[in-house]
C-alpha positions as CSV (number, residue, x, y, z in Angstrom):
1,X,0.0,0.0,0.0
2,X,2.8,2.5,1.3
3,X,5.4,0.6,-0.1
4,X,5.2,2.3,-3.0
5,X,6.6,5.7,-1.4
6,X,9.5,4.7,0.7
7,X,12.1,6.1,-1.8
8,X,10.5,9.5,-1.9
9,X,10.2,9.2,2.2
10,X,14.3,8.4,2.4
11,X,14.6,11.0,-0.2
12,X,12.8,13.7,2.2
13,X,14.5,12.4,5.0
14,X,17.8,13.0,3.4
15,X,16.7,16.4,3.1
16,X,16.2,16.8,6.5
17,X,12.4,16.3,6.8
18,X,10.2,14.1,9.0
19,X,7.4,12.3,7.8
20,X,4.4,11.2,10.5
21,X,2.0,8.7,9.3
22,X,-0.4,8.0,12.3
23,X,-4.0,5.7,11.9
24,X,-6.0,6.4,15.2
25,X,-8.5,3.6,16.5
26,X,-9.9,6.4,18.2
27,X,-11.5,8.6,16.0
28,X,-14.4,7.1,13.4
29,X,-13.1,9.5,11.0
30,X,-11.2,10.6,9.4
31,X,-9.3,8.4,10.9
32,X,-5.3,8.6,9.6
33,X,-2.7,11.7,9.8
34,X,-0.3,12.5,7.8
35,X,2.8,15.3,8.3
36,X,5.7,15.8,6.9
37,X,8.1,19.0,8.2
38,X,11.4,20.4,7.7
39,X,12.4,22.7,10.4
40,X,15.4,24.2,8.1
41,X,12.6,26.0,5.8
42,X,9.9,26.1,8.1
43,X,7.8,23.7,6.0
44,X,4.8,22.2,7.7
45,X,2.3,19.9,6.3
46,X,-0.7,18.2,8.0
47,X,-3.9,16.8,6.8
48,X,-6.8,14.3,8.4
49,X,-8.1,11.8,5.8
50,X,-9.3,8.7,5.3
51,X,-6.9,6.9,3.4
52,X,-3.0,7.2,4.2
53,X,-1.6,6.1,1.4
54,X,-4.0,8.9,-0.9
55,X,-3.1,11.6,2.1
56,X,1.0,10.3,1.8
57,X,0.7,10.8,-1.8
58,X,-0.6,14.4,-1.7
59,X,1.7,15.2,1.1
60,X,5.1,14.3,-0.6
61,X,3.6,15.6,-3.8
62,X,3.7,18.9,-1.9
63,X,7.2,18.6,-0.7
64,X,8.7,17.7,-3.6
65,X,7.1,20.2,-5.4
66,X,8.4,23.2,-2.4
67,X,12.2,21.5,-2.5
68,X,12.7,20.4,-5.6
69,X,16.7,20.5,-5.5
């Protein structure tokens, strides 16, 4: 499922970022997190949804797009 985006997850690490992923058991909905920051640039990204791998996708579509090196 997530497998998918591990490359572009080391990739942002080696950039210095950190990438959340959280699924809570807690909440009925939405029920997974995703961040990713990088305290060098002051980046922050969060957003609730449903689906962490659609959420993971927007999110490093978002960083790559802000750090393209």
């Amino acid at each position: 499922m997530i497998d998918r985006f591990i490359p572009q997850i080391e990739a942002a690490q080696a950039q210095g970022a950190v990438v959340l992923l959280k699924w809570d058991g807690e909440r009925p909905n939405p029920r997974c997190t995703v961040v990713i920051t990088r305290q060098d640039t002051d980046y922050v990204w969060r957003k609730d949804c449903e689906g962490v791998a659609a959420g993971l996708a927007e999110a490093l579509q978002d960083y790559e797009a802000k750090h393209a090196d």
